[in-house]
KOLGU-4560 file (N, C-alpha, C; in nm, 3 decimals, padded with zeros to 5 digits):
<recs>
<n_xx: -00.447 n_yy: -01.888 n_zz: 00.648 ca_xx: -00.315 ca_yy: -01.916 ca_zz: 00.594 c_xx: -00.229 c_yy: -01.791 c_zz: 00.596 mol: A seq: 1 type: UNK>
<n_xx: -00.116 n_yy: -01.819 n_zz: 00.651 ca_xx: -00.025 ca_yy: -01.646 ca_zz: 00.672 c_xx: 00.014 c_yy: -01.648 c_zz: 00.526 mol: A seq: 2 type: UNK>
<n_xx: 00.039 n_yy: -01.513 n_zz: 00.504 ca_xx: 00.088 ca_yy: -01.497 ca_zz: 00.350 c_xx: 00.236 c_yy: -01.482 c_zz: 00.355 mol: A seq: 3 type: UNK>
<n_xx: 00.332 n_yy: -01.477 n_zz: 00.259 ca_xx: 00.468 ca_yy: -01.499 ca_zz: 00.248 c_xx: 00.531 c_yy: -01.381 c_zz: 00.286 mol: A seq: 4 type: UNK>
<n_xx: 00.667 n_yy: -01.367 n_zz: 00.310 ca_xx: 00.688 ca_yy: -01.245 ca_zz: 00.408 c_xx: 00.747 c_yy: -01.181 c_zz: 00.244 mol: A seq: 5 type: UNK>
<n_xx: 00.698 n_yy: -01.041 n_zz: 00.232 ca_xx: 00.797 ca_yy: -00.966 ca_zz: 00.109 c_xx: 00.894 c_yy: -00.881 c_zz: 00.082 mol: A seq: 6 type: UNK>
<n_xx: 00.977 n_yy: -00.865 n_zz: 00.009 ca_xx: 01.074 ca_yy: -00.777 ca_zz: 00.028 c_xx: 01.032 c_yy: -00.641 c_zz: -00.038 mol: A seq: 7 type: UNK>
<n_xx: 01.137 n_yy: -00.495 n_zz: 00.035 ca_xx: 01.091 ca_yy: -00.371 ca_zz: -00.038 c_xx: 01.230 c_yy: -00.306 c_zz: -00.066 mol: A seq: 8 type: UNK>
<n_xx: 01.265 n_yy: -00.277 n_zz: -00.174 ca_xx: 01.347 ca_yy: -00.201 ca_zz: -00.196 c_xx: 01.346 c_yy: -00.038 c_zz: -00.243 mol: A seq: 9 type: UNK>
<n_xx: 01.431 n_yy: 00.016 n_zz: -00.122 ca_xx: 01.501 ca_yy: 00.171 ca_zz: -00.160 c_xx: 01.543 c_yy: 00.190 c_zz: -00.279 mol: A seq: 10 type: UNK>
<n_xx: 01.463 n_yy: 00.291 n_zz: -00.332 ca_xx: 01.456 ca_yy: 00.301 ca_zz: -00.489 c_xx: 01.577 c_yy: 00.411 c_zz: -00.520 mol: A seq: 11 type: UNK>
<n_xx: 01.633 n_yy: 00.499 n_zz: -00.396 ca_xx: 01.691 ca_yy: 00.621 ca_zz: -00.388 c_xx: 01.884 c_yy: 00.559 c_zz: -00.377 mol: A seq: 12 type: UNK>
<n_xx: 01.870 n_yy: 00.440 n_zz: -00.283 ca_xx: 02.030 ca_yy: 00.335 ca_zz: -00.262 c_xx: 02.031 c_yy: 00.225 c_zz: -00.213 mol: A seq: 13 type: UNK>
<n_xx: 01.933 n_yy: 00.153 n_zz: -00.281 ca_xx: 01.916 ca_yy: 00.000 ca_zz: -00.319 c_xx: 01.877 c_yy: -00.081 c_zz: -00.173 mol: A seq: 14 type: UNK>
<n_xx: 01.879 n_yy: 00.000 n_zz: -00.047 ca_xx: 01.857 ca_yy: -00.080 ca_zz: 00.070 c_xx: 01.696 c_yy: -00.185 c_zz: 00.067 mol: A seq: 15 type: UNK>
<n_xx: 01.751 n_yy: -00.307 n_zz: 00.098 ca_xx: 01.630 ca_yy: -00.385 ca_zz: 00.105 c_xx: 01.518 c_yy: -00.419 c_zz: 00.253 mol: A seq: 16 type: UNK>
<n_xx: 01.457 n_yy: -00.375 n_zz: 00.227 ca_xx: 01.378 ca_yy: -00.398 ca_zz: 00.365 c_xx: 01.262 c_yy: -00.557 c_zz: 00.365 mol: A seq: 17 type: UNK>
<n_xx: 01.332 n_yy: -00.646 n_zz: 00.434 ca_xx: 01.233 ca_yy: -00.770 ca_zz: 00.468 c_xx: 01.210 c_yy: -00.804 c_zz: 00.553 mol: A seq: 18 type: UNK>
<n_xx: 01.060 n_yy: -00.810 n_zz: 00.525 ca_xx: 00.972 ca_yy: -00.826 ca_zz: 00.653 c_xx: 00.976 c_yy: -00.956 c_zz: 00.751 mol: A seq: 19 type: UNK>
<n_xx: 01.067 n_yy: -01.045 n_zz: 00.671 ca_xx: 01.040 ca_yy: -01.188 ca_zz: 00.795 c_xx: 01.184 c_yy: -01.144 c_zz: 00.865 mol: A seq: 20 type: UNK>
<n_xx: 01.305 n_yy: -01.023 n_zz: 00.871 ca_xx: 01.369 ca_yy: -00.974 ca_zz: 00.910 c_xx: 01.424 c_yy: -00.841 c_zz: 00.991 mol: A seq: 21 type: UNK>
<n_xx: 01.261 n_yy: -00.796 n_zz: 00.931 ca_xx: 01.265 ca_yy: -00.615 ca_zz: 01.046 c_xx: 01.370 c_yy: -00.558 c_zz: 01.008 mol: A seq: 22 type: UNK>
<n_xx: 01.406 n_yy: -00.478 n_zz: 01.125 ca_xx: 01.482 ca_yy: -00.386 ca_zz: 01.119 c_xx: 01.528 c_yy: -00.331 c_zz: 01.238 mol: A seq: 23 type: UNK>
<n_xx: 01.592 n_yy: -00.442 n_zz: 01.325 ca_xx: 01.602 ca_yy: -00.418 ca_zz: 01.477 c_xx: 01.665 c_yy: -00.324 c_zz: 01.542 mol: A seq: 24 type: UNK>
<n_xx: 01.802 n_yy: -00.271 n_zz: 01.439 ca_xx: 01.844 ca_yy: -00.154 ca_zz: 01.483 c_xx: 01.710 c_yy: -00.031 c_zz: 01.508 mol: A seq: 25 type: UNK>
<n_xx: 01.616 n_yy: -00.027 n_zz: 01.385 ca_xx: 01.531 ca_yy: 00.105 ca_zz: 01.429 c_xx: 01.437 c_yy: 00.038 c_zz: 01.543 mol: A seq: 26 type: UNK>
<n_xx: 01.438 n_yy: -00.045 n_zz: 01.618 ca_xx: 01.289 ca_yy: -00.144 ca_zz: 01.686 c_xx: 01.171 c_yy: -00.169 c_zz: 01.617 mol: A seq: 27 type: UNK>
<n_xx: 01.213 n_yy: -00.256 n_zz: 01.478 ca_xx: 01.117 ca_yy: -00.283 ca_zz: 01.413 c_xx: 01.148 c_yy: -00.374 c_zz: 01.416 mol: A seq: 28 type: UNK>
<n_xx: 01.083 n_yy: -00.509 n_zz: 01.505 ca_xx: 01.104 ca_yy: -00.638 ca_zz: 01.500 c_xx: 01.071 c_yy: -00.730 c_zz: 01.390 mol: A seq: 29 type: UNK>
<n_xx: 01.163 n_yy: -00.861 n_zz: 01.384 ca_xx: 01.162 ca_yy: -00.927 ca_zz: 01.279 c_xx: 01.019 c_yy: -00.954 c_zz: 01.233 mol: A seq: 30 type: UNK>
<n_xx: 00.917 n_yy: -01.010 n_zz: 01.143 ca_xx: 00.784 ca_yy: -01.039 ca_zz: 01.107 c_xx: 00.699 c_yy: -00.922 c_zz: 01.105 mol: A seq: 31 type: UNK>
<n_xx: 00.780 n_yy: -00.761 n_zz: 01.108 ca_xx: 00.670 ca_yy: -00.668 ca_zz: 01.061 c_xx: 00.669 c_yy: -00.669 c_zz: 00.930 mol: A seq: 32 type: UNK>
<n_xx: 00.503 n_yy: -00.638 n_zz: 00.925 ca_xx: 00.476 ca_yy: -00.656 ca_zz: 00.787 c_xx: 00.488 c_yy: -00.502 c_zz: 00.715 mol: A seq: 33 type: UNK>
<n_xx: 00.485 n_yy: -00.486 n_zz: 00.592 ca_xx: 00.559 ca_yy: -00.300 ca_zz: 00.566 c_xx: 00.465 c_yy: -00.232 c_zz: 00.612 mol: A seq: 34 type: UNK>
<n_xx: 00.324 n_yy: -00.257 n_zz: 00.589 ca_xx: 00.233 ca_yy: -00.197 ca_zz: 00.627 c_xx: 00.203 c_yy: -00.129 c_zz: 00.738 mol: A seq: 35 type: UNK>
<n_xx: 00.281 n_yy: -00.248 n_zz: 00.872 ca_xx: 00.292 ca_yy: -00.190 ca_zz: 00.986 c_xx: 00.423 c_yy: -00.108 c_zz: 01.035 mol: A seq: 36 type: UNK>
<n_xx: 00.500 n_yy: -00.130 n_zz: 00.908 ca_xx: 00.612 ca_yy: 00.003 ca_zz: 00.931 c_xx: 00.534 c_yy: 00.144 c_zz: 00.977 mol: A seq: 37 type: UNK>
<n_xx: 00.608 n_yy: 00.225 n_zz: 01.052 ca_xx: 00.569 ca_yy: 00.338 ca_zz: 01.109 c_xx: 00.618 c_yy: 00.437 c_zz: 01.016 mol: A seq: 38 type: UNK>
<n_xx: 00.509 n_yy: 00.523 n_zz: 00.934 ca_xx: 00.516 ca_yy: 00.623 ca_zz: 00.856 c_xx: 00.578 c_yy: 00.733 c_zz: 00.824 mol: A seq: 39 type: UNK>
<n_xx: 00.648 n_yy: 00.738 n_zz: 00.931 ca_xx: 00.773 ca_yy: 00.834 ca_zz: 00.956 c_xx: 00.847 c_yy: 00.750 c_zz: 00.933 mol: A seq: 40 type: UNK>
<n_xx: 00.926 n_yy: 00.638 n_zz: 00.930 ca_xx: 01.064 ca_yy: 00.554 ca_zz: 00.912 c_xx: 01.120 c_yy: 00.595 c_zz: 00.799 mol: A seq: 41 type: UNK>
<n_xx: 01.295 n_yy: 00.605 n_zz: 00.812 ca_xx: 01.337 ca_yy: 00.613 ca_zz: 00.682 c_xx: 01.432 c_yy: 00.492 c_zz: 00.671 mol: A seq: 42 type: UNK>
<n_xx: 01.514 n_yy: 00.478 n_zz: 00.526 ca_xx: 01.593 ca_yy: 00.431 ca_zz: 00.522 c_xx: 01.725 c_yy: 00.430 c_zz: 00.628 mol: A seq: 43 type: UNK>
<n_xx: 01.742 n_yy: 00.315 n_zz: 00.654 ca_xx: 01.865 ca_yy: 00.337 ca_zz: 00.747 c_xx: 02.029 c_yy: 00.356 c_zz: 00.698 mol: A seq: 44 type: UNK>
<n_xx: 01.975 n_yy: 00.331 n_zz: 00.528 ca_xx: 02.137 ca_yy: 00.372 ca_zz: 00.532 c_xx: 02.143 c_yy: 00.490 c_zz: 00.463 mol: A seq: 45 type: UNK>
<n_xx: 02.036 n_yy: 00.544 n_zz: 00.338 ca_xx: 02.031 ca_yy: 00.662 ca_zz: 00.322 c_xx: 01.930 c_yy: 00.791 c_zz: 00.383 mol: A seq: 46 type: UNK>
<n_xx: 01.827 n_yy: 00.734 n_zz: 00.437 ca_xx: 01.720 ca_yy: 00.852 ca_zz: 00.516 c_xx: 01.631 c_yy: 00.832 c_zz: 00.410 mol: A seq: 47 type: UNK>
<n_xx: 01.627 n_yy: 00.787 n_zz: 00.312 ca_xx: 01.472 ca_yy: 00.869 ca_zz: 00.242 c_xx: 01.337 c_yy: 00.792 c_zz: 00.304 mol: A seq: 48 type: UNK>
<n_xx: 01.249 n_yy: 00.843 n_zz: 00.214 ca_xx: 01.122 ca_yy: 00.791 ca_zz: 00.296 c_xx: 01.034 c_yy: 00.668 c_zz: 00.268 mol: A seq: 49 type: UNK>
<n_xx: 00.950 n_yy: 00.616 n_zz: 00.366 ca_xx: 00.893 ca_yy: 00.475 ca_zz: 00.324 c_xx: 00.855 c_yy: 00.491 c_zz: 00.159 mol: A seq: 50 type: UNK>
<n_xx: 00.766 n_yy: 00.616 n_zz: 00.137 ca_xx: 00.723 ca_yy: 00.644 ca_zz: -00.021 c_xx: 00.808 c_yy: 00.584 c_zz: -00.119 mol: A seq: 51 type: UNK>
<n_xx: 00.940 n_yy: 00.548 n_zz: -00.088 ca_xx: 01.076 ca_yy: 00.602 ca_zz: -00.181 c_xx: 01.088 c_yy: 00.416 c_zz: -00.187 mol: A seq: 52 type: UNK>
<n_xx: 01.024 n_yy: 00.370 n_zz: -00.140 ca_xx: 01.057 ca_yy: 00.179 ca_zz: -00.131 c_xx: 00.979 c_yy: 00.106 c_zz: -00.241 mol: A seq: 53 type: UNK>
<n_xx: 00.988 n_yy: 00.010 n_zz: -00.298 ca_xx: 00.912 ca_yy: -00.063 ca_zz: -00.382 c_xx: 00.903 c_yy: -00.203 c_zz: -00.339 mol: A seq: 54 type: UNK>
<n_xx: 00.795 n_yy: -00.295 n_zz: -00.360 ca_xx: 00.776 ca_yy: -00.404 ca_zz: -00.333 c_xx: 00.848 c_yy: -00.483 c_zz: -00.443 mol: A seq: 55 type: UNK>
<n_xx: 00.943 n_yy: -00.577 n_zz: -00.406 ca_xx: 01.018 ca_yy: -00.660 ca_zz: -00.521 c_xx: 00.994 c_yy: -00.807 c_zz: -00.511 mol: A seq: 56 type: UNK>
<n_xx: 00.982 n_yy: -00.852 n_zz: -00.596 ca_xx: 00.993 ca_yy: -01.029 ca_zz: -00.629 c_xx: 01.118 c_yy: -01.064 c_zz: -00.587 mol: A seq: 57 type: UNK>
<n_xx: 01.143 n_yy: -01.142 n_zz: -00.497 ca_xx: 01.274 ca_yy: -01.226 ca_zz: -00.466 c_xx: 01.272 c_yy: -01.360 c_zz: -00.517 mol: A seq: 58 type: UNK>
</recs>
């Protein structure tokens, strides 16, 4: 059973990162899961770092 796609929010300027949506500007296609975000990525609208994100209830 696939599990539900979740959202993460930039704790530093509120940017939301969801996973059934990626992040195509950086080539992170829609259905990555955060995990498979690449460890270097930052925020795209302020720069900070994956560390800086929180998993949120939508």
């Amino acid at each position: 059973m696939e599990t539900a796609y979740k959202s993460y929010l930039c704790v530093v300027c509120g940017y939301l990162y969801h996973e059934a949506e990626g992040c195509p500007d950086d080539g992170i296609v829609p259905g990555t899961r955060w995990e498979d975000v690449p460890i270097n990525w930052t925020c795209p609208e302020c720069g900070a770092r994956k560390e800086d994100f929180e998993m949120i209830a939508v």
